[in-house]
C-alpha positions in Angstrom: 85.3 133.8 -17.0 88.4 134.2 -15.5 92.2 133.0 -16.6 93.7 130.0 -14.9 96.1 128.1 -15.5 96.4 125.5 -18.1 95.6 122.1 -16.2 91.7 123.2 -16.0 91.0 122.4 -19.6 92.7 119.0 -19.1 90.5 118.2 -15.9 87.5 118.9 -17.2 88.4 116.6 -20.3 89.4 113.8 -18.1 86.0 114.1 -15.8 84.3 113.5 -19.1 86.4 110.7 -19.8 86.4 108.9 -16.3 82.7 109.4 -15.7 81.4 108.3 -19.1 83.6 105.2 -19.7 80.8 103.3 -17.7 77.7 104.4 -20.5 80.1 103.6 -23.2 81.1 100.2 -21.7 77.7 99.3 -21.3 77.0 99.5 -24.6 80.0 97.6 -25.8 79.7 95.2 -23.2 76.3 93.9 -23.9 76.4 91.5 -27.1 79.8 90.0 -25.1 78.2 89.0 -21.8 73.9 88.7 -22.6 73.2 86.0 -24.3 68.7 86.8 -24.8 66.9 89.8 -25.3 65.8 89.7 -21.5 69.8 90.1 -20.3 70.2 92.6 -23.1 67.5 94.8 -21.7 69.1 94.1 -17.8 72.1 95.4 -19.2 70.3 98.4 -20.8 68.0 98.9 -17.4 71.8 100.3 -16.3 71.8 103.2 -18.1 70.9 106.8 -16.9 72.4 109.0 -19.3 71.5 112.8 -19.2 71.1 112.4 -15.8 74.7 112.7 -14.5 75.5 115.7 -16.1 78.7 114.4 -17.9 78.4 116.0 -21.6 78.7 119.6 -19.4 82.1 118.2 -18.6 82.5 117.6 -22.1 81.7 120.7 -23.3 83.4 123.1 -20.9 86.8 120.6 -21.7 86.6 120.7 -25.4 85.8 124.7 -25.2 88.8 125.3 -22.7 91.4 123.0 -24.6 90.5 124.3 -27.9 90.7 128.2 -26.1 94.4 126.8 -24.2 96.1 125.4 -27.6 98.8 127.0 -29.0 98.3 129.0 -32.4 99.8 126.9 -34.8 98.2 123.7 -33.6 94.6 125.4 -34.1 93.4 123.3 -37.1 94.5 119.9 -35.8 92.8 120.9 -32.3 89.7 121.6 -33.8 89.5 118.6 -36.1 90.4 116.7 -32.3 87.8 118.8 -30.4 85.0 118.6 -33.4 85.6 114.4 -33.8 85.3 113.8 -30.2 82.2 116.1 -30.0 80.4 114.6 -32.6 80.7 111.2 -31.9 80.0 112.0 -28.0 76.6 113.7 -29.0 75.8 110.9 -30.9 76.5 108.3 -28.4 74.6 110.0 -25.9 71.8 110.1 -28.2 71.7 106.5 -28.8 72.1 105.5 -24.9 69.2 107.7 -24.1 66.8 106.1 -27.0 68.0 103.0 -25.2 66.9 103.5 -22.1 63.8 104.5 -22.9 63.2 101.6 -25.7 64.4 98.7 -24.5 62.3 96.8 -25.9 63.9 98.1 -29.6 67.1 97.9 -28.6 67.4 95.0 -26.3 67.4 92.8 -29.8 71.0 91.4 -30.9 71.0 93.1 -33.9 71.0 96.5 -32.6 72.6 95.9 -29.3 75.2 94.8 -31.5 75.3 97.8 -33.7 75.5 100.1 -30.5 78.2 98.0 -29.4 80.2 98.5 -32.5 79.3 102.1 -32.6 80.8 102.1 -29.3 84.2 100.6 -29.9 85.0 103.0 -33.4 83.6 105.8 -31.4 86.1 105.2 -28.6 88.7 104.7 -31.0 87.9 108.2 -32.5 88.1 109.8 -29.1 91.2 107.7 -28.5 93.2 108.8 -31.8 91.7 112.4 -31.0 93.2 113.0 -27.1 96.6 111.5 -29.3 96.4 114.2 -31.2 95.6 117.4 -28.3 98.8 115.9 -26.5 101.0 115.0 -29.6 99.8 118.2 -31.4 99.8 116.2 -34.9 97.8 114.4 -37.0 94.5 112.6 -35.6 96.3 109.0 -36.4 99.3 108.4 -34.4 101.2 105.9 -32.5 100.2 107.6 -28.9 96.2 107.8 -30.3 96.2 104.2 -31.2 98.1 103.0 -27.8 94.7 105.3 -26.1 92.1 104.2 -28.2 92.9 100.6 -27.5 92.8 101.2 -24.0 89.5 103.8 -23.4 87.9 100.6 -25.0 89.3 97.9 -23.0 89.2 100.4 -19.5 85.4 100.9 -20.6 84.2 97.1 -21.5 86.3 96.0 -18.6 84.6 99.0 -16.1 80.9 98.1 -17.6 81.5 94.5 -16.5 82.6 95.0 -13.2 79.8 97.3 -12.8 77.6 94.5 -14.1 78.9 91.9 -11.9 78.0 93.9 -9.2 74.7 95.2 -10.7 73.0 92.6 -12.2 71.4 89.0 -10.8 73.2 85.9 -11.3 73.9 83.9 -13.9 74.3 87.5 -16.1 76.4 88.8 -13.4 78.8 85.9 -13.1 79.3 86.4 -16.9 80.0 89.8 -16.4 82.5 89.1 -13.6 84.7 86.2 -15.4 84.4 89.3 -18.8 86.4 91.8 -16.3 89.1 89.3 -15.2 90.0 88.9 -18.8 90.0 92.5 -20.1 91.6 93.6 -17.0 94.3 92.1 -18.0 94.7 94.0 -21.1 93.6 96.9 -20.1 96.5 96.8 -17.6 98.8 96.2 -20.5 97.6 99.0 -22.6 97.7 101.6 -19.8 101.2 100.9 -18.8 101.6 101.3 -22.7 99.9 104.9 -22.1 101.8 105.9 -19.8 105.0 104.8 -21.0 104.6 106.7 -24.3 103.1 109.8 -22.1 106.2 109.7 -19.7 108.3 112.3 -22.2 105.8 114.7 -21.9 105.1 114.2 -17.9 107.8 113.1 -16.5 110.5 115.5 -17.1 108.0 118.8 -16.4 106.4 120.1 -13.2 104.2 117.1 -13.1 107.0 114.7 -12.6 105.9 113.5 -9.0 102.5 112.9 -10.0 103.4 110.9 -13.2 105.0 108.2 -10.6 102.4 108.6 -8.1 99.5 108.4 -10.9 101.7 105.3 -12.7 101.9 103.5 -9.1 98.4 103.7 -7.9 96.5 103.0 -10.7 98.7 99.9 -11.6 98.3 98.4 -7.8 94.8 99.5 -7.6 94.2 97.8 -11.0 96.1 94.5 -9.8 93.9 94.3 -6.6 90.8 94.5 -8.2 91.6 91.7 -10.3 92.2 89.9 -7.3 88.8 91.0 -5.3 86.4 90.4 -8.7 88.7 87.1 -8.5 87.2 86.3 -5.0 83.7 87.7 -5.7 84.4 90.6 -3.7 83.2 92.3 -6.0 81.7 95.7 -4.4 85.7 96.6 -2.9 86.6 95.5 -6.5 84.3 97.9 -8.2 85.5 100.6 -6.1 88.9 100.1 -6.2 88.8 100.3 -9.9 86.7 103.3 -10.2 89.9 104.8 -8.1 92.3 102.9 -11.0 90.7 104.3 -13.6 90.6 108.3 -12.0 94.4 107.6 -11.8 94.6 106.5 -15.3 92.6 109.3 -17.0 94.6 112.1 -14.9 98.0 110.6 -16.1 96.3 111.4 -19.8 95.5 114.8 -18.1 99.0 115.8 -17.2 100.3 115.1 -20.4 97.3 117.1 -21.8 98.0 119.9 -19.7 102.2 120.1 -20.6 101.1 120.7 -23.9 98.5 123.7 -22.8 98.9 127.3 -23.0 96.5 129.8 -20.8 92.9 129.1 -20.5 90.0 130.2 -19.3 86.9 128.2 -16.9 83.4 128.6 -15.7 82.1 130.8 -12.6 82.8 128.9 -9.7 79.5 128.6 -8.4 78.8 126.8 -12.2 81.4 124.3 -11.2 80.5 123.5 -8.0 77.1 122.3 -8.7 78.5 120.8 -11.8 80.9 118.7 -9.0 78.4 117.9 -7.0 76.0 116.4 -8.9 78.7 114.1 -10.3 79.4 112.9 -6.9 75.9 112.5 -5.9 75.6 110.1 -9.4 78.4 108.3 -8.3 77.7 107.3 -5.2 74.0 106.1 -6.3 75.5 104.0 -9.2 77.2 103.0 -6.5 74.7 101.8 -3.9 71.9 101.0 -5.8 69.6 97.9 -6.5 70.6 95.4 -8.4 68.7 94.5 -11.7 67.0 91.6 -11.5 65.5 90.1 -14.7 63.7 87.2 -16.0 66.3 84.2 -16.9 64.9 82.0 -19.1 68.1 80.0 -19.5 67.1 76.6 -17.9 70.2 74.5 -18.9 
């Protein structure tokens, strides 16, 4: 383990966040756009979890902000680090009883208690990065302005993804459920970053505040405007690239508020890297989900 500087415990954080916003939206997603048990389980048949490697993300984060914190924020930071944890662990048990039991949890009922499971765990995560950049309590006004958007960016990624993913008439639902949360999410993350801008914008990471503010925003906008004109594949991709924007604007503001820290052997990280790029480009590029529509209206 060697000492770097402070942004490292920030990026892996933000990986964790940016790559697992699609499991989570899944899951919240679901009961919104599926309408049987067979859609439910289409929606499901998108989930890999364990496979793309994003909880070692999670746990080299949390381990190097709770290591990068200063002193007298160490009880507050581990309440944050052990809350987002927790309900990360769980989550990712759930999704993976999910994909292999679909049958179980394609129902309503459960499919809606995952969902809701989703949302208040996302809120906790939310109201816990609040905390690692404001340094205080778990509820605040920054937290609460997060938590609402990591659940809109993630229902609004999921459907995207789903539009994209998944055999009409599911997929169209999916599509018109991302040009309304879009919108939101749009509003909530220009909320984010306006309430992150004292910590970001008047440091070392001033230039990247504006460039990360700009490109997400645009990027954002014209995805709205390709999943508007079924273009739906540029769409997907250009929010994927909103999104990486978004969650390393939370990742500056993170890493103003670090100390030193401390990161895996290289070698560690570099396989860690590349599996996540070889995940994304298959979730990318692969088959759509085709399922049995018994919808006949």
């Amino acid at each position: 383990m060697n000492s770097v500087t402070p942004i490292w415990p920030a990026v892996f954080l933000g990986m964790y966040l940016f790559l697992e916003l699609l499991d989570w939206g899944l899951s919240l997603a679901a009961p919104f756009v599926a309408r049987n048990q067979e859609e439910n389980k289409a929606v499901l048949s998108l989930l890999k979890p364990g496979i793309d490697l994003n909880e070692a993300w999670l746990i080299f984060g949390l381990s190097l902000v709770a290591s990068a914190m200063p002193a007298a924020a160490g009880d507050t930071m581990h309440d944050s680090v052990m809350a987002v944890l927790s309900v990360a662990v769980v989550g990712g048990a759930l999704r993976i009883l999910a994909a292999f039991f679909k049958n179980v949890f394609g129902s309503a009922l459960i499919m809606k208690g995952m969902s809701l499971y989703s949302a208040l765990a996302l809120f906790v995560i939310g109201l816990s990065c609040g905390s690692m950049v404001t340094g205080g309590d778990l509820m605040s006004g920054v937290g609460i302005v997060i938590s609402l958007w990591l659940i809109l960016a993630a229902f609004e990624l999921a459907a995207l993804y789903g539009a994209v993913k998944i055999m009409n008439p599911l997929g169209e639902r999916c599509r018109a459920a991302f040009l309304v949360s879009s919108i939101l999410q749009l509003l909530f993350f220009l909320g984010m970053a306006f309430l992150l801008k004292g910590d970001i914008a008047d440091g070392p990471l001033s230039g990247f505040f504006w460039i990360g503010l700009a490109v997400s925003s645009v990027l954002s906008i014209a995805a709205f405007v390709l999943a508007r004109m079924r273009r739906t594949m540029v769409a997907l991709a250009a929010l994927y690239i909103a999104i990486f924007f978004s969650v390393s604007l939370y990742a500056a503001g993170l890493s103003s508020k670090l100390q030193g820290a401390s990161t895996p052997d290289p070698m560690v990280m570099a396989v860690i890297t590349g599996w996540t790029i070889a995940v994304l480009l298959w979730r990318l590029y692969r088959k759509r989900v085709a399922y049995e529509w018994k919808d006949h209206i």
